[in-house]
C-alpha positions as CSV (number, residue, x, y, z in Angstrom):
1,X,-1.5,63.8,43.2
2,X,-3.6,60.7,43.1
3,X,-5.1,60.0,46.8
4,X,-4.9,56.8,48.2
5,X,-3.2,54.7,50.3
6,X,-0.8,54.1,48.2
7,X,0.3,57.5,46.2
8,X,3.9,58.2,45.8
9,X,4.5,54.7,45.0
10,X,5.7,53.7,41.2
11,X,5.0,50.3,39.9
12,X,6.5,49.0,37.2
13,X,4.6,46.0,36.0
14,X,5.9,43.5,33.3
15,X,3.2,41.4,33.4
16,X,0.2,39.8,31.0
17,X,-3.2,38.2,31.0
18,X,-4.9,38.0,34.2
19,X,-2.9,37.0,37.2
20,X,-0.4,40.0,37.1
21,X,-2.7,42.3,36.0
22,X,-5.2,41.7,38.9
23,X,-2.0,42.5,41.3
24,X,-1.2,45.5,39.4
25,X,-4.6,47.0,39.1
26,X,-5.1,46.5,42.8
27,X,-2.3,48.6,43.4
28,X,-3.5,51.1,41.2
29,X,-7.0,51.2,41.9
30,X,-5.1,52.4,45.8
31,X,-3.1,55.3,44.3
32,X,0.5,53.8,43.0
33,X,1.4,54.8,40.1
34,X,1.7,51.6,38.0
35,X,3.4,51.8,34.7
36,X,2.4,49.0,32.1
37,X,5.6,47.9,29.9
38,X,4.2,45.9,27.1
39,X,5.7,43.8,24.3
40,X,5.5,45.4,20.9
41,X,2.6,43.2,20.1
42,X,1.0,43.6,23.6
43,X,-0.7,41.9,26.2
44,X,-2.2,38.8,25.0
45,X,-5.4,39.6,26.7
46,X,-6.1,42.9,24.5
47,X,-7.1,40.5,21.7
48,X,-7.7,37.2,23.1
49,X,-11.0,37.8,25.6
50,X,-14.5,38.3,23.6
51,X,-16.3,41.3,23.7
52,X,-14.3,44.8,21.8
53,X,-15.3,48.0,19.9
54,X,-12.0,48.0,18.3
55,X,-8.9,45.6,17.8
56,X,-6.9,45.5,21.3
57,X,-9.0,47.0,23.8
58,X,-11.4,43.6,25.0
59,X,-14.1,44.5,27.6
60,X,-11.7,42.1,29.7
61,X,-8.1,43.8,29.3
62,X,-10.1,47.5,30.2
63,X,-11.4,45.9,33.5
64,X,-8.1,44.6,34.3
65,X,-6.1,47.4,33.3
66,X,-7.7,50.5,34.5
67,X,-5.8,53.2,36.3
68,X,-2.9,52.5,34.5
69,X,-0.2,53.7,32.1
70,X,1.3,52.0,29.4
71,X,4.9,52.1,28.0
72,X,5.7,49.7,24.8
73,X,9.6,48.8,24.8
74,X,10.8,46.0,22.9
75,X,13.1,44.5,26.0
76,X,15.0,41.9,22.7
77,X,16.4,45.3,21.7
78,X,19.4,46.9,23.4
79,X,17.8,50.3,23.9
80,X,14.9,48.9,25.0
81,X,16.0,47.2,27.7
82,X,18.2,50.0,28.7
83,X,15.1,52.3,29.0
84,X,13.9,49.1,31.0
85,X,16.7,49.1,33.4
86,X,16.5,53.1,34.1
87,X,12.6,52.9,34.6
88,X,12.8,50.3,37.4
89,X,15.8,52.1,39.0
90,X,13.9,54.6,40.4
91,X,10.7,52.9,41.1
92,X,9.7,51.4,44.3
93,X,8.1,48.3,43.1
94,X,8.7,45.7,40.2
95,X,6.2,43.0,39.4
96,X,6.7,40.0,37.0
97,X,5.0,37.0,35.8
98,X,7.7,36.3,33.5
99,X,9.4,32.6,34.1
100,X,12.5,33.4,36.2
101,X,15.3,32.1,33.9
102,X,14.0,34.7,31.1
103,X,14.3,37.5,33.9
104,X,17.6,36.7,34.4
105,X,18.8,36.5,31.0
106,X,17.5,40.3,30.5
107,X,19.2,41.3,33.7
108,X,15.5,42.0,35.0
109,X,16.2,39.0,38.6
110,X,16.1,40.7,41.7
111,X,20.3,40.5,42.4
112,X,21.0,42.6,39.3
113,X,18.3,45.2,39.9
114,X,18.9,45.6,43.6
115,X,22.6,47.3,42.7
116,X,21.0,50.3,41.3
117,X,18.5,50.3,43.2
118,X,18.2,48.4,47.2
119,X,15.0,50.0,48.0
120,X,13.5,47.8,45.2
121,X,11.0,45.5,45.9
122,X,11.0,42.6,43.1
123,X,7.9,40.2,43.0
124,X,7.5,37.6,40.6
125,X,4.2,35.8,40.6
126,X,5.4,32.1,39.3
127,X,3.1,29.2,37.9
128,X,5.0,26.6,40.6
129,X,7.5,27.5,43.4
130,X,11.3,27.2,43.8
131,X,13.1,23.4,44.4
132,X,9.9,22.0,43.3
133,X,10.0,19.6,40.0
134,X,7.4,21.7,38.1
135,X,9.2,25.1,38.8
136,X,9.9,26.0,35.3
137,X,6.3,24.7,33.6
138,X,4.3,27.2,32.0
139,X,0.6,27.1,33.2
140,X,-2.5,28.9,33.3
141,X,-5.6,29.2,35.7
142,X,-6.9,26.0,33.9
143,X,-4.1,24.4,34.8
144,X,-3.7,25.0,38.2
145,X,-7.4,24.4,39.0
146,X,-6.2,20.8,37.7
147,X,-3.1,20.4,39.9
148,X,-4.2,22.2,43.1
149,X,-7.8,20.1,44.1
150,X,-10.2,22.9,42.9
151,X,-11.5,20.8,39.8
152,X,-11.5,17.7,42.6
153,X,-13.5,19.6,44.6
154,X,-16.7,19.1,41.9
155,X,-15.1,15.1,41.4
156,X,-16.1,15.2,45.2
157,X,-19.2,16.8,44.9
158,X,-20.9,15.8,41.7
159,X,-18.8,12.9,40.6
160,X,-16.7,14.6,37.8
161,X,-14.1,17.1,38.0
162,X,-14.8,20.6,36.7
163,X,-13.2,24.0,36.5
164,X,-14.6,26.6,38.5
165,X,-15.9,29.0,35.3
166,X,-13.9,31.9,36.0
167,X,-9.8,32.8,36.3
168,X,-10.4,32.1,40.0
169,X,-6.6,30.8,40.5
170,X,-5.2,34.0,39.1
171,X,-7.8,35.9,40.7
172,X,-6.5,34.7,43.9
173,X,-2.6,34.3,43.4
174,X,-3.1,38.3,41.8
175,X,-4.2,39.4,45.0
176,X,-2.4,37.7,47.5
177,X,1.0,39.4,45.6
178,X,-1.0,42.9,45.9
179,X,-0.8,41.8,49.9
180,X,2.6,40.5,49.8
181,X,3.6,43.8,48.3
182,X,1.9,45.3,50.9
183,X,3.5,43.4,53.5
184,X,7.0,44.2,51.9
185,X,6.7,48.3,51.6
186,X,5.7,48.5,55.0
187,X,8.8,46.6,55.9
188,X,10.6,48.6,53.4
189,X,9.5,51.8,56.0
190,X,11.5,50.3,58.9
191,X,14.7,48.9,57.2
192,X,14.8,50.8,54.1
193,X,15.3,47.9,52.2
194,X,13.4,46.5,49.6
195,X,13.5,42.2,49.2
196,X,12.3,39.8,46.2
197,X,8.9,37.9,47.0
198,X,8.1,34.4,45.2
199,X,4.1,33.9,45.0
200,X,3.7,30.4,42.9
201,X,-0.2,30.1,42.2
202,X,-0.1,26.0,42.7
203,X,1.2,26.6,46.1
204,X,-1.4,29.8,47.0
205,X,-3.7,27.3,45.3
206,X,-3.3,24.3,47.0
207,X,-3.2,25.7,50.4
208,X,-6.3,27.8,49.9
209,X,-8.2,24.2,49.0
210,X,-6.6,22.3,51.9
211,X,-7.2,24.6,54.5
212,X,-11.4,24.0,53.3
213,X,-10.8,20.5,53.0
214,X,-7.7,18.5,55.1
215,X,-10.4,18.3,57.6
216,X,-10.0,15.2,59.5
217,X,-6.6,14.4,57.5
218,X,-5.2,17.5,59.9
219,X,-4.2,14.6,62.8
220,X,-1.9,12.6,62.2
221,X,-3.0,9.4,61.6
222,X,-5.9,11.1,60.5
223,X,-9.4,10.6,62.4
224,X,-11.6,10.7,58.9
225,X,-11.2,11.2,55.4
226,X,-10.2,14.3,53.8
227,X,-13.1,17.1,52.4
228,X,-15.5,19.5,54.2
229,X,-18.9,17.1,53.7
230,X,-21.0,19.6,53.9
231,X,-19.6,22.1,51.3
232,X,-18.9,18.8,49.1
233,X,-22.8,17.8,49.2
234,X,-24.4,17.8,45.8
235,X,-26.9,19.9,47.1
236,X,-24.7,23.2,48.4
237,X,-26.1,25.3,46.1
238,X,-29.1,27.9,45.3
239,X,-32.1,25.4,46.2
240,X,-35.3,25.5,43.8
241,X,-38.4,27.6,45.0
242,X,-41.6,27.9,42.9
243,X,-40.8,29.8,40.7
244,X,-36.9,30.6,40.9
245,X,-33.7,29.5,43.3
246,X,-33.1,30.8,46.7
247,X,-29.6,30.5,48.9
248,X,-30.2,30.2,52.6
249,X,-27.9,30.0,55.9
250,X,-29.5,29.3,59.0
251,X,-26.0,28.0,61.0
252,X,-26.9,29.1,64.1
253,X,-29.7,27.0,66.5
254,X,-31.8,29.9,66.1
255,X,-31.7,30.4,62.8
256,X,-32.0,26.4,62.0
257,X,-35.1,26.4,64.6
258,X,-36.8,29.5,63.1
259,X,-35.9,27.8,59.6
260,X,-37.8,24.5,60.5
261,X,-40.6,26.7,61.8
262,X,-41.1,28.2,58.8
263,X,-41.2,25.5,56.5
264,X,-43.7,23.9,58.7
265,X,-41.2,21.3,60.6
266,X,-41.0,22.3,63.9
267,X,-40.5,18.5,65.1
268,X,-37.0,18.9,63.8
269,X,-35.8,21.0,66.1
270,X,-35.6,17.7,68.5
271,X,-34.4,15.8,65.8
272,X,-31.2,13.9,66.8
273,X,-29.6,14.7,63.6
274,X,-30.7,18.6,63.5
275,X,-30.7,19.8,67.2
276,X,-27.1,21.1,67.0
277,X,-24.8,22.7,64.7
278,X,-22.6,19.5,65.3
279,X,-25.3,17.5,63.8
280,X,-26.3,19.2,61.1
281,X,-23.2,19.7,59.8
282,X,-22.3,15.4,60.8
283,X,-25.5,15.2,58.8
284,X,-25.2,17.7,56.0
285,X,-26.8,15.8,53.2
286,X,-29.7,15.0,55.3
287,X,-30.1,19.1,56.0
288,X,-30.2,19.9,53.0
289,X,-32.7,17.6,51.6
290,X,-35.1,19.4,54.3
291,X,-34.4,22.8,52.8
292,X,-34.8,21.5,49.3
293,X,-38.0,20.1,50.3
294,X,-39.1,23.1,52.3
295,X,-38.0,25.6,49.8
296,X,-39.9,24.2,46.9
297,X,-43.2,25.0,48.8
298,X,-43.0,29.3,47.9
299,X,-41.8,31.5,46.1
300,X,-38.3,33.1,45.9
301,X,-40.2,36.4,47.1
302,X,-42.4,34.9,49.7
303,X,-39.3,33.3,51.1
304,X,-37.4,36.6,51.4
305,X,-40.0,38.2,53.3
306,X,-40.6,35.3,56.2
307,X,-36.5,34.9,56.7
308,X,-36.3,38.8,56.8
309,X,-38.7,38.7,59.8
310,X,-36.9,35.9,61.6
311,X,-33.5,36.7,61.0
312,X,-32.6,33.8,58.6
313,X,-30.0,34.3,56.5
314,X,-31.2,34.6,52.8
315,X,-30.4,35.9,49.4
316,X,-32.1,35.5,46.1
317,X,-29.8,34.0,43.4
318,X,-28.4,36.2,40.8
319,X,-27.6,35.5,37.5
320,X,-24.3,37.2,35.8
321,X,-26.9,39.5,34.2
322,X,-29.2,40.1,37.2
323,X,-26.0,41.7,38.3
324,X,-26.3,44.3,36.2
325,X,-30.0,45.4,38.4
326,X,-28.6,43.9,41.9
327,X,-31.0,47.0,43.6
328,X,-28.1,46.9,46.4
329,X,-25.4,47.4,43.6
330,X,-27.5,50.3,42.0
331,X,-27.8,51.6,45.3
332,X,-24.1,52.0,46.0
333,X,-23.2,53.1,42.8
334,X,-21.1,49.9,42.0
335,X,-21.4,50.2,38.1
336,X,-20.6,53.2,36.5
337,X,-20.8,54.5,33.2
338,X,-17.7,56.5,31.7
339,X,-16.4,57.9,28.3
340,X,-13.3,56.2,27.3
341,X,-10.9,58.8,24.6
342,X,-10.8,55.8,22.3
343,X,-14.0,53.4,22.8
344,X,-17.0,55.6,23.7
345,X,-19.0,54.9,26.6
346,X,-18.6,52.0,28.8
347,X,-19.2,50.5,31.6
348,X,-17.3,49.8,34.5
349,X,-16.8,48.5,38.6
350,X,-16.1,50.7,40.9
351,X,-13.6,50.1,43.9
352,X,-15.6,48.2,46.8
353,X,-13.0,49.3,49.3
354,X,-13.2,52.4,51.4
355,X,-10.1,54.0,53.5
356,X,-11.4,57.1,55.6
357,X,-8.2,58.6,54.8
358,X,-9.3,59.3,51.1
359,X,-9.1,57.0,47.6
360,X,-7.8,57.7,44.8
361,X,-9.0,60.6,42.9
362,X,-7.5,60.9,39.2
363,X,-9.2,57.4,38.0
364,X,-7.1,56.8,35.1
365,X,-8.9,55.1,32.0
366,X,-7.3,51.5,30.5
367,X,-5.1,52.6,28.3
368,X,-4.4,51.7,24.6
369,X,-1.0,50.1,23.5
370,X,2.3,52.1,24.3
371,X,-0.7,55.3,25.2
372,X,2.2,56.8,27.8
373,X,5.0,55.3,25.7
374,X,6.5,59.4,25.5
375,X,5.7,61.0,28.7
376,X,7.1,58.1,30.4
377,X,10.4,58.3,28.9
378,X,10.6,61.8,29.3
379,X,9.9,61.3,33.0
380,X,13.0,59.8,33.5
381,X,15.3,61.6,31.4
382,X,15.3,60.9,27.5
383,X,14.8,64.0,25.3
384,X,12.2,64.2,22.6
385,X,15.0,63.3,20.2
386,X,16.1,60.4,22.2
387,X,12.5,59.1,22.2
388,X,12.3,59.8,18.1
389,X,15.2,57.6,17.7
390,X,13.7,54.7,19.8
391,X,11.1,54.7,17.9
392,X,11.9,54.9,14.9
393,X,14.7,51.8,15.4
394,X,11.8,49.9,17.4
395,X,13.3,49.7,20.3
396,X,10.2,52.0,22.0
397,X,6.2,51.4,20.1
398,X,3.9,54.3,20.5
399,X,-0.1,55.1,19.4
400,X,0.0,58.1,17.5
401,X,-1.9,60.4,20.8
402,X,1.5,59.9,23.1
């Protein structure tokens, strides 16, 4: 018994990297039982991410993978894909970021699975959407960033296009399938049927930029040019003090007037351009030169403790590694320490979400290549002989503890 919203639920997951992975986990990290089937030379992202104690466990595949099990079939072999088929017919939910066409040549597409087993729910998380030209490109998260606006976003902003510097596409696509998953198993509860779900990143990508950044472009003609000008100014970002950077919010007339108080400006609260949220957002550039200047005139700590008193929103900035001390994050435990069976004592996030109705409560370690590879097959009917066999023809990989 796991806890968790979602226990009782099997996942089988047939996907790599980063953007399946994030689905998966988030359905794991909720109680479902997600099984892992690798390739025998496993998930690229065991070796290709920096930072291991031993060949195939990166600091990055353990994140991503945690509470799960992992089953190594070789699905180019006949046994192997049988044992495939048998898993997924009696699991609830199948998740894929394999290209569609190689799905259906393994008999893995929703229409053959679905025979043995209608209750199935089938996602595949695709780089580009059905009917579209690009449907059957490969791409990554550097990829998409390109296509779908987010890299035009810095053209915008600081006159050359960038990438944001994390996997934020697959980040995103990952867990908008965890949702859609979500949305299909409660459907699943009223019909008893399960359905196949399409999430294409460019698509999840795209709108998640235009719905910032149509803007004006929203009428048709449009009233103004595309882009949100205040989150495309050059100066959105952590703003110099004396001796460090600062990020402040003051939206509200309020919190603007109590702002221009502090920094010793109260004439700008009758300022034309400042006066309402209209106009400092019609006049965002402007705005933010004022807190530049203002800003520079303390410290990052001084700061803190005047906008705590009035109510401003503020926040010092944080550096990946001042992460690691956030005194909020120590405070709610967010980091914790654990001893992994095969790499020794790590560190690792905890779940930020909370459901009243209990989480899950048998946190399951990332697991090493093909770790479950035995008790999984056993689950669902192949004797020890049986599993022997696929083995030794490498149709089925194992590490030598399962």
């Amino acid at each position: 018994m796991t806890g968790g919203p979602l226990e009782g639920v099997r996942v089988i997951d047939l996907t790599t990297v980063v953007v399946g992975p994030i689905c998966t986990r988030t359905l794991a990290d909720q109680g479902a039982d997600v099984i892992k089937v690798e390739a025998p030379g496993g998930d690229l992202l065991r070796t290709m991410a920096h930072g291991s104690r031993n060949p195939g466990m990166s600091g990055k595949f353990m994140n991503f993978n945690r509470n799960k099990r992992s089953i190594c079939l070789d699905l180019k072999h006949a046994q192997g894909i049988a044992a495939m088929r048998r898993l997924i017919s009696g699991a609830d939910v199948f998740v894929s970021n394999v290209r569609p066409e190689g799905l259906t040549r393994a008999g893995l597409d929703h229409a053959s699975l679905s025979k043995d087993n209608p209750r199935l729910i089938h996602c595949s998380i695709l780089a580009f959407g059905r009917g579209g030209r690009y449907y059957n490109r490969p791409a990554y998260d550097p990829i998409v960033q390109s296509l779908s606006g987010v890299a035009g976003t810095f053209e915008r902003a600081i006159g050359e296009p960038r990438f944001v510097p994390m996997v934020m596409t697959d980040h995103t696509t990952g867990l908008i399938a965890a949702q859609c998953i979500g949305f299909a198993l409660y459907r699943r509860e009223k019909t008893g049927v399960g359905e196949a779900i399409d999430v294409p990143m460019f698509e999840n990508m795209a709108s998640f930029v235009m719905s910032e950044h149509l803007g004006a472009a929203t009428f048709d003609p449009p009233v103004g040019p595309t882009g949100d000008g205040r989150l495309l100014s050059p100066d959105y970002r952590p703003l110099p003090t004396q001796d460090g950077y600062i990020t402040v919010g003051p939206n509200t007339n309020p919190q603007a007037f109590a702002f221009f108080d502090a920094i010793g400006r109260p004439e700008l609260k009758t300022d034309p351009r400042f006066d309402s949220a209209a106009a400092r957002t019609a006049n965002a550039d402007a705005y933010f030169k004022v807190r530049m200047a203002g800003l520079a005139q303390k410290t990052t700590a001084a700061w803190l403790e005047i906008f705590e008193k009035l109510d401003v929103p503020a926040a010092r900035y944080n550096s990946i590694d001042d992460l690691l001390e956030d005194p909020h994050l120590q405070d709610v435990g967010f980091f914790r320490r654990e001893e992994h069976p095969s790499q020794g004592t790590i560190r690792r996030t905890k779940v930020p979400n909370a459901f009243s109705g209990g989480a899950r409560s048998d946190e399951r370690h990332a697991p090493t290549m093909g770790e479950h590879t035995a008790d999984v097959l056993a689950e669902i009917g192949y004797t020890r002989d049986e599993i022997d066999t696929m083995i030794a023809s490498g149709a089925a990989h194992a590490t030598p503890s399962s």
